[in-house]
TIKOLMAR-146916 format. One line per 8 residues: their letters; for each residue x, y, z of C-alpha. Coordinates in steps of 0.25 Angstrom, whole numbers, plus 5000, padded with zeros to 4 digits. Example, Ala and Ser with C-alpha at 12.3 -4.5 7.8 and 13.67 -1.06 7.14 Angstrom:
TIKOLMAR-146916
as) 5049/4982/5031  5055/4996/5029
//
This chain:
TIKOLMAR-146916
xxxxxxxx) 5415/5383/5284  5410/5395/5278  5407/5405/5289  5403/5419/5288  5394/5432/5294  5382/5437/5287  5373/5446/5290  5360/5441/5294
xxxxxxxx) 5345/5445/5295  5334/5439/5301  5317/5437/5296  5307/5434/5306  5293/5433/5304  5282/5425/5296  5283/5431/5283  5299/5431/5281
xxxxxxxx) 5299/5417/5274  5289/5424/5263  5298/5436/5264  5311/5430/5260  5305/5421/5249  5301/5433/5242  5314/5441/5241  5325/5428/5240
xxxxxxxx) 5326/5419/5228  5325/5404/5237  5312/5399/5242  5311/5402/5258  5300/5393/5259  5306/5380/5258  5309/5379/5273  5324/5378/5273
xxxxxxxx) 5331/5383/5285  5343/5391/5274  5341/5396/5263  5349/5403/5252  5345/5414/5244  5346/5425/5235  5339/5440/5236  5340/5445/5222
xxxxxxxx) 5337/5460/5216  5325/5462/5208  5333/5458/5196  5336/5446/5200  5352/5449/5206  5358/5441/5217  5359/5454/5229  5361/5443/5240
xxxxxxxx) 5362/5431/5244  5354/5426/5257  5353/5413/5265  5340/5413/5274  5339/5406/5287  5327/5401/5292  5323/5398/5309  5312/5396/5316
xxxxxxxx) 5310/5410/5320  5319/5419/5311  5323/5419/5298  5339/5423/5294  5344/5431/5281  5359/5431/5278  5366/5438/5267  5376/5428/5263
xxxxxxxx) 5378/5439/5251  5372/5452/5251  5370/5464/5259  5360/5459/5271  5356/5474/5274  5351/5477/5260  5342/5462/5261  5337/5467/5276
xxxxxxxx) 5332/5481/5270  5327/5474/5258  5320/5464/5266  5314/5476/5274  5311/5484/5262  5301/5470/5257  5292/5468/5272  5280/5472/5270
xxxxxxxx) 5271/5476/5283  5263/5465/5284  5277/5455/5283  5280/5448/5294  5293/5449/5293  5306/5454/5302  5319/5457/5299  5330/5459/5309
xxxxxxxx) 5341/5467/5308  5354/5461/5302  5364/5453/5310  5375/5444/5307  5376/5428/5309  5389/5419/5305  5385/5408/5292  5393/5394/5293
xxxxxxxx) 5394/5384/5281  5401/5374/5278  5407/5376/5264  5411/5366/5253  5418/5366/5240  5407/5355/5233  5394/5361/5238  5386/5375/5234
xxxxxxxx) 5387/5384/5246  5373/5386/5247  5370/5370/5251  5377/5374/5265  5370/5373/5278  5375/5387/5284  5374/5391/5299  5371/5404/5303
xxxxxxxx) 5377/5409/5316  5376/5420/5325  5388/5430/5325  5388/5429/5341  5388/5414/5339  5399/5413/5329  5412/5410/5337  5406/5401/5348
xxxxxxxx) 5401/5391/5334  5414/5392/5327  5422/5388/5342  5412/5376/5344  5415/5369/5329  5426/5370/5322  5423/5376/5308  5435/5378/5297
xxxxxxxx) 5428/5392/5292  5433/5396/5278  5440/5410/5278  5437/5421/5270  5445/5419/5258  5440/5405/5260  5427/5407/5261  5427/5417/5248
xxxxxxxx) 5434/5408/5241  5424/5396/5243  5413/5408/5242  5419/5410/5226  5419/5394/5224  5405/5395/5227  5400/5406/5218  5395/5411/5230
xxxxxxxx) 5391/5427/5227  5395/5438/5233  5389/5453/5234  5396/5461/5227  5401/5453/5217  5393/5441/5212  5381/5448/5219  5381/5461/5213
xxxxxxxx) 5366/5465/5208  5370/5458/5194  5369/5443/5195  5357/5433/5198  5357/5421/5207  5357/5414/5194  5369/5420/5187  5378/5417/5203
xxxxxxxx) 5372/5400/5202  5364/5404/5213  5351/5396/5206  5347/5387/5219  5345/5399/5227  5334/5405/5216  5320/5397/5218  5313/5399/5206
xxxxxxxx) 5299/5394/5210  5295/5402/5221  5289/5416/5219  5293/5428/5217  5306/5435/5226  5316/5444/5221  5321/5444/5209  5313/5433/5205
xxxxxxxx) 5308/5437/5192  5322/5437/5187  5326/5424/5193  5314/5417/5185  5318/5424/5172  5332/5418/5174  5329/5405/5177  5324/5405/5162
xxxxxxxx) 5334/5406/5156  5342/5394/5150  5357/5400/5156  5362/5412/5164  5370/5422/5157  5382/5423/5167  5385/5413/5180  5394/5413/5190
xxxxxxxx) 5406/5406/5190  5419/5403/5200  5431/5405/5193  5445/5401/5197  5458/5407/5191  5473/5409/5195  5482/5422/5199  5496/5428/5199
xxxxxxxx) 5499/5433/5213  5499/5447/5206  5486/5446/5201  5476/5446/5212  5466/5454/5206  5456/5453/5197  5456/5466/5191  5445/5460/5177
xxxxxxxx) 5435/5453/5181  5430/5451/5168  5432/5436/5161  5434/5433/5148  5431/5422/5138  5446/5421/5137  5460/5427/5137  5456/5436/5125
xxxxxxxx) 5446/5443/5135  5436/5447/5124  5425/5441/5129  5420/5444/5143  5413/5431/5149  5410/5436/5164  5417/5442/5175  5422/5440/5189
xxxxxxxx) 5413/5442/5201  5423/5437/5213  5437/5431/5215  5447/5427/5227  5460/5423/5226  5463/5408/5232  5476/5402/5233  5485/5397/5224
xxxxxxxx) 5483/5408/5216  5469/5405/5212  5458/5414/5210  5444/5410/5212  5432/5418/5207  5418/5420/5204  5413/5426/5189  5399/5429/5182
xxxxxxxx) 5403/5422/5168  5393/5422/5155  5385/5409/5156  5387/5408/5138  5406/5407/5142  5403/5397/5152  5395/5385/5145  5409/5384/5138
xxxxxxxx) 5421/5391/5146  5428/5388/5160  5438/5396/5159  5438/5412/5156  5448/5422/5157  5450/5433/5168  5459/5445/5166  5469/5444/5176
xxxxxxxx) 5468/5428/5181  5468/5424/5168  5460/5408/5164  5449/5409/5175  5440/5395/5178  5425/5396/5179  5417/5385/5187  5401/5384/5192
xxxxxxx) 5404/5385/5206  5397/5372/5215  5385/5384/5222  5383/5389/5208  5369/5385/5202  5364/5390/5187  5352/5390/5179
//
């Protein structure tokens, strides 16, 4: 299981459904009881990654990637007076999910709960939760991104194979005018790829994160956005690689791994 704490705000009131539809990129309305979403820049940037939970009386926002404090004051910043809308101040709530190695992590049924909760659920069942490296590992595997490196104020849901979590027929939010100018294009110029490669126990570093066509390294056809060492002296990674390299390439070079392997991860979903 993949179990882990996340800050946590709560929405109440009868204007939050109309609310977080107009700054995320998925469609609130649709009834379900999770969703998973993105909240972009004006431009169109992934700036953080949210899953919503909707009860009877409350509504819960977690930042399962980005700085919950910034959404809150952003949030804030967008009520108008006549908004029936309140926001809580944040607090922190335990997420459980079942992980898999042949399924998208986003079609997981998580559990949210409460911190004060946490070790009284985990003594009544007998969960095998994934430990950090683990859990990074299987995080990588995914392409699931991360602030700081596959979000950084550059790249587009688009470009990280997040295409499901974009709803292109419903009006306008955040970012919008750029997801619909994208979505017209015949091919993105870069994607996200998971890349596996092999290491010398001296060489536990990746000091270029560049990669190169090939060996010769005179052409540049993406670069490195995350990495963790694995065992048997494997390395597993994720890069942002030219879409033109990869309709005929698999393999690209990195400085100091040498052969690297690209592969569309199983979450990864393009245009």
């Amino acid at each position: 299981y993949w179990l882990e704490e996340f800050d946590s705000l709560s929405l109440k009131g009868k204007d939050t459904r109309r609310f977080l539809n107009g700054l995320t990129t998925s469609n609130i309305n649709l009834g379900n009881e999770v969703v998973k979403t993105c909240w972009l820049t004006p431009k169109g940037a992934l700036r953080a990654l949210l899953e919503i939970y909707f009860y009877e009386d409350n509504i819960i926002v977690i930042a399962l990637q980005g700085k919950l404090f910034e959404i809150k004051q952003f949030f804030e910043d967008m009520i108008f007076p006549s908004d029936d809308i309140l926001i809580s101040k944040t607090f922190l709530n335990f997420r459980l999910q079942k992980v898999s190695n042949f399924v998208s992590w986003r079609e997981g049924f998580p559990k949210l709960i409460k911190k004060n909760n946490i070790e009284e659920f985990l003594n009544k069942n007998n969960f095998m939760v994934l430990d950090e490296i683990s859990l990074k590992e299987w995080k990588i595997s995914q392409a699931f991104p991360v602030l700081n490196n596959e979000i950084e104020g550059t790249h587009n849901p688009l470009e990280l194979g997040l295409l499901d979590l974009v709803d292109f027929n419903k009006g306008c939010y955040l970012g919008q005018e750029t997801m619909a100018r994208l979505r017209k294009l015949s091919s993105l110029k870069q994607e996200i790829r998971v890349w596996r490669g092999s290491f010398s126990e001296g060489n536990t570093i990746c000091k270029n994160k560049k990669i190169y066509l090939n060996e010769i390294k005179d052409t540049i056809v993406g670069y490195i956005t995350s990495y963790i060492f694995s065992e048997n002296l494997k390395v597993i990674g994720l890069a942002i690689i030219k879409s033109k390299y990869l309709e005929e390439h698999e393999s690209f070079y990195l400085e100091d791994f040498g052969e690297i392997n690209m592969k569309k991860s199983i979450g990864s979903i393009f245009l």
